[in-house]
TILO-870319 format. One record per residue (C-alpha): x, y, z. Coordinates in steps of 0.05 Angstrom, whole numbers, plus 32768, in hexadecimal, padded with zeros to 4 digits. Example, Ala and Ser with C-alpha at 12.3 -4.5 7.8 and 13.67 -1.06 7.14 Angstrom:
<pts>
80F67FA6809C81117FEB808F
</pts>
This chain:
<pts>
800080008000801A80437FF47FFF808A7FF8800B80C77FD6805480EC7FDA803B81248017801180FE803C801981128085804480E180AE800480DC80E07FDA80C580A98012808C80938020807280D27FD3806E80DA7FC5804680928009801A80A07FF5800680ED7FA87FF080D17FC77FCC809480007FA780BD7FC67F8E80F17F927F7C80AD7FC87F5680937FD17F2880D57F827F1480CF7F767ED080BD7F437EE7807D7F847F0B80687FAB7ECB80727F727E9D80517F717ED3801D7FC97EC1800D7FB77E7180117F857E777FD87FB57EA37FAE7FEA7E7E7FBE800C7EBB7FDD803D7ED0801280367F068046806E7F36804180737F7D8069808F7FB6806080917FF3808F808D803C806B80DC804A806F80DC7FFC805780B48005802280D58042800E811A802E800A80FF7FEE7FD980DD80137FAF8111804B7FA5813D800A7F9681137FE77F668108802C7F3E815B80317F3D815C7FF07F26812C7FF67EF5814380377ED28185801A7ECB816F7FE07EA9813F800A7E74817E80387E7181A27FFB7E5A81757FEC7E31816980317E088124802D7E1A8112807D7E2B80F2808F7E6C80DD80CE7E8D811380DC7EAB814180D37E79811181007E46
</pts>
């Protein structure tokens, strides 16, 4: 889950600390068997760090392979 760049830290600590306690439900955990799914968490920093990664990651790949992105327009 994410929220838009500016939210107020109040409001993000609020969303994560209801979505950490949904996830440890046992609907939520019936939900993963059927899909065949894992649980995985990450906190807001967490989750921010990964993503910042995967974007790095992913840039430098379409860098290396000539395919144009907005930030390279």
């Amino acid at each position: 889950m994410v929220a838009p760049k500016g939210t107020p830290k109040e409001i993000v600590v609020k969303l994560d600390t209801a979505f950490h306690k949904a996830m440890d439900t046992p609907d939520f955990q019936e939900t993963l068997d059927r899909l065949v799914a894992t649980k995985g968490y990450r906190g807001p920093e967490e989750l921010d760090a990964y993503l910042q990664g995967v974007i790095a990651n992913f840039g430098n790949v379409l860098d290396q392979l000539g395919i144009p992105t907005a930030k390279s327009q």
